[in-house]
N, C-alpha and C positions, 0 to 999 in steps of 0.2 A: 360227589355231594352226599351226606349223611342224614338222614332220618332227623338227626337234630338239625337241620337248614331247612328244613321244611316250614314254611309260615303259617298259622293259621286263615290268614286273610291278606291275598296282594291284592290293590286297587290298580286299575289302571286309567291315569287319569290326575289332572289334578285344576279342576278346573271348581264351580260350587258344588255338584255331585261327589266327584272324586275326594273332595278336603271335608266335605259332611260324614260322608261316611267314613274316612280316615280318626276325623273326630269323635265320631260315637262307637268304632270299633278301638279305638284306643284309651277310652271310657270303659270298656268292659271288658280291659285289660287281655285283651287280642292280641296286642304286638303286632300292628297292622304294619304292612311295607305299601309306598303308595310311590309308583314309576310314573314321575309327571312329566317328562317327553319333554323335549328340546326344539321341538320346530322340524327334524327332517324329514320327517314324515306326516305333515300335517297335525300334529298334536303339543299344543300349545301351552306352557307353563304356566296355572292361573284360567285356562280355556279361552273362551271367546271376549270375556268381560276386560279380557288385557288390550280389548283395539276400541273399549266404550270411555269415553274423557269423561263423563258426569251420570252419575248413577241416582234418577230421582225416587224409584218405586223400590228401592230393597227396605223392606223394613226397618227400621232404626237409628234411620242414617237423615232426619228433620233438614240436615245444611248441606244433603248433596256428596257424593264420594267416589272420588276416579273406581276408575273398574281398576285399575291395577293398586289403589290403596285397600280397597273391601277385601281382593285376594289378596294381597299380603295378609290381610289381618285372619284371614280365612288358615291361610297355610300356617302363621306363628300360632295362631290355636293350635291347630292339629300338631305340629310337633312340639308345643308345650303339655300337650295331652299326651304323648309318647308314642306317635305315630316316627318311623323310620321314611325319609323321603329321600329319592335318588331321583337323577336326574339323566334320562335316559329315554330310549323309545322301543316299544316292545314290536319288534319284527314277525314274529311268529308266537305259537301259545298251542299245546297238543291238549285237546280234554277227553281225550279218548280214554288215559288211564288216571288209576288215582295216586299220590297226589298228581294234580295238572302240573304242567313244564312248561316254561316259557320261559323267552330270551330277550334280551333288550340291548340296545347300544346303543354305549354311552358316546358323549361330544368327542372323544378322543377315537372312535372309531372302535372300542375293544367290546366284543359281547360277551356277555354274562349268563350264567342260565341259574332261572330259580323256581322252587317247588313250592306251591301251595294247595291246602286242603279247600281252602274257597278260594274265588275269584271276583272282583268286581269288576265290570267294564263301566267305565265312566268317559268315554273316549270321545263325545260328543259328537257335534255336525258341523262343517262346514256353510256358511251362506253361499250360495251361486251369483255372482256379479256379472255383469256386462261382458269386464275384462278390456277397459279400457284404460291407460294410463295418467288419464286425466281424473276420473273416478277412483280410480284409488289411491293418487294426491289429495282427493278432498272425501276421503271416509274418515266419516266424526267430524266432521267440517261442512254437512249437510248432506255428503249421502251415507246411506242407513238400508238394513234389510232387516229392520224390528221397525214398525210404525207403532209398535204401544210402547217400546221404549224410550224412540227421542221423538214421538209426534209431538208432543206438549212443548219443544221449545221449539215448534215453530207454529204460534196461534195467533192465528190473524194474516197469515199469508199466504201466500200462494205455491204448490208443493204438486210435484208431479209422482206417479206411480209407475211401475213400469214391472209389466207381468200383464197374462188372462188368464188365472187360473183362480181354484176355489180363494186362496190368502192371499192374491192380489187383488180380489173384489171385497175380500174383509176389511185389506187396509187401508183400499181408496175408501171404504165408506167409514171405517175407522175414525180417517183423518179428518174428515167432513165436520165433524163433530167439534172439531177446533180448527180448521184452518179454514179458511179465506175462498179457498178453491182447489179442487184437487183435477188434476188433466191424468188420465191412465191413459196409457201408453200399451200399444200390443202391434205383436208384427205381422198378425196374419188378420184376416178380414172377418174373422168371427171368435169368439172366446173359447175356452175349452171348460170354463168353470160352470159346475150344474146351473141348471137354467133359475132356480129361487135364489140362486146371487147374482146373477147375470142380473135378472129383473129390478135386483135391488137398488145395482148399480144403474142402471138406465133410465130408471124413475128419478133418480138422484139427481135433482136442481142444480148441484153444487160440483158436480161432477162431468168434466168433459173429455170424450173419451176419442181419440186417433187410432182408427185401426190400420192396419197396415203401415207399419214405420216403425221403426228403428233408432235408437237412440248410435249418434255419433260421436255424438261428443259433452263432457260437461264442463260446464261452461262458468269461470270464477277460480281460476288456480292464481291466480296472478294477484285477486282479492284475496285467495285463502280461505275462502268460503263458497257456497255454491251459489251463482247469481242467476244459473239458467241453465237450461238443456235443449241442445241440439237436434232436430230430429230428422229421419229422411224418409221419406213415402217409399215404399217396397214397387210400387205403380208406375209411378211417375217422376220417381227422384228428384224430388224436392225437397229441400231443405228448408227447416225453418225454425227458430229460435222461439223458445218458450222461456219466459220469466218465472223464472221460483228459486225459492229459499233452499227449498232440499228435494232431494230424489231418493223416494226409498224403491229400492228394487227385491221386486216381489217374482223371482224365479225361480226358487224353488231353495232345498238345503242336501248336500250331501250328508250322509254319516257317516262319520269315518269308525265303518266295520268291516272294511276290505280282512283283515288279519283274522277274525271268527268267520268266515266263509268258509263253510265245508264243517265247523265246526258244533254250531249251534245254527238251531230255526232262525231264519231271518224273516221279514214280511217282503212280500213283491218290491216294496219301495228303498229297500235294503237295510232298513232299521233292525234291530235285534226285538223280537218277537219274544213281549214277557206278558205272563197269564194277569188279565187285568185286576186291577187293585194291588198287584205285587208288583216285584222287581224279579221274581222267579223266570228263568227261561226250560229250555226243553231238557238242560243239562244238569241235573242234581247236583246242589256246590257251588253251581255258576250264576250270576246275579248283574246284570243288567240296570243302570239308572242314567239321569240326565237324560242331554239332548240327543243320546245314540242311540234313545226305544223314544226317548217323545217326542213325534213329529207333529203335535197337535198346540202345545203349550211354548215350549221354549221358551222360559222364562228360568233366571237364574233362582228366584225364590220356588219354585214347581223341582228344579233339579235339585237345590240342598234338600228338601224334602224327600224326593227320590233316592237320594243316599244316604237319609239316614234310615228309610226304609231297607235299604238294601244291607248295610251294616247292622242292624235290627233282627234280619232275615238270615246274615251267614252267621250270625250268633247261634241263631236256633237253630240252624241245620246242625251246625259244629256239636252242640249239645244234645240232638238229639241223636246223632250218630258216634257219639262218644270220640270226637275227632279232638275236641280243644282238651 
């Protein structure tokens, strides 16, 4: 490979971080390459917003927009702005030296190796599910691990949570807010979320909470929608059927930054660790946005943001190191 194959900006990613920033590094005529993954390794073409059916909070969109129409519209920008898009999955990635190397394989099995003077990770998070087969029949069909995303189309009924941690006592109290009733769900006899959510939650009228139990089963595939969920006492095995509309499950989210391990600073929680108010990490060149550094927001309008921050960012390093 030759000094001219060198990019000045590979994204990895092509989710609303990944295509933001493809979009405004290809605005400033960067000649960005953006490797938007195929599914084999957890990294999904378009990102998470490819498994959401109605999009009510993106800005612009007044009549509502699948998650898989905003990212198309998201990716036809970016390569009508002259972003290079490949369809691949990055296996490994060295930033030990400069320019960085990294490999990716494509659907047919063949890997490629390519050199860039920056890098963006856009690689986002994984939700954590039950991991039940009946549950993931009915995702987007009433169950959900965003309550500020699809809480609002279910107002006025009756909706269970399922998690004890800090974001599962935000969204059972969240939902309170619009629905009917919220039942939280947790499988051990006391929470683990700081005790001024805990409180929040327990003071909450509206909110009924089952410790110890376990979700079985969800309940509505055969409707196509979620009609109820299942529960079993960890104590005394009991089982017992709950009515509601949706189940959002509030256990937590991986990020998929298994591949920069060993590479770049990570946080105890395995997120990629960028100096706040940037997208900057511990690696000079290397830049960090979306849901693979924000475990606080995850929110698609917070990630476009984040990468146009970060495409903003590998401009200016590029220029100030006389790289572009």
């Amino acid at each position: 490979m030759s000094d001219s194959d060198v990019r000045n900006v590979i994204i990895i990613g092509s989710g609303p971080a990944g295509l933001t920033a493809a979009i405004y590094a290809a605005r400033a005529n960067l000649k960005p390459l953006c490797i938007e993954g195929f599914n084999a390794g957890g990294l999904i073409p378009g990102g998470q917003l490819m498994f959401t059916s109605e999009v009510e909070n993106y800005p612009g969109f007044p009549e509502k927009v699948t998650g898989q129409e905003l990212m198309e519209r998201f990716r036809a920008q970016a390569v009508h702005q002259g972003c290079d898009i490949i369809t691949g999955d990055v296996t490994r990635i060295d930033l030990s030296k400069r320019p960085f190397e990294l490999w990716a394989l494509d659907s047919e099995g063949v890997e490629r190796a390519f050199k860039a003077k920056t890098v963006i990770a856009s690689t986002g998070a994984r939700a954590n599910y039950v991991g039940l087969e009946s549950e993931n029949k009915l995702k987007n069909k009433g169950v959900s691990a965003c309550a500020v995303c699809d809480g609002a189309f279910f107002r006025n009924q009756d909706v269970v949570v399922v998690g004890g941690g800090d974001t599962a006592m935000e969204e059972a109290n969240y939902l309170t807010g619009m629905c009917k009733s919220v039942t939280l769900v947790h499988r051990r006899d006391e929470f683990r979320a700081s005790i001024t959510m805990q409180e929040r939650v327990i003071k909450n009228p509206k909110i009924k909470i089952m410790y110890s139990h376990t979700v079985e089963e969800v309940l509505g595939v055969e409707e196509d929608h979620v009609t109820g969920v299942r529960v079993k006492s960890t104590k005394t095995g009991a089982v017992t059927d709950i009515p509601a509309a949706a189940m959002f499950v509030a256990i937590g989210h991986t990020p998929l930054a298994d591949i920069f391990k060993g590479q770049v600073e990570l946080l105890d929680n395995g997120y990629i660790k960028t100096i706040p108010g940037t997208t900057q990490t511990n690696v000079p060149g290397f830049f960090a946005s979306g849901d693979v550094q924000d475990y606080v927001f995850r929110q698609a309008v917070t990630a476009a943001g984040s990468g146009c921050m970060a495409a903003l960012e590998a401009e200016r390093w590029l220029a100030a190191n006389d790289a572009h």
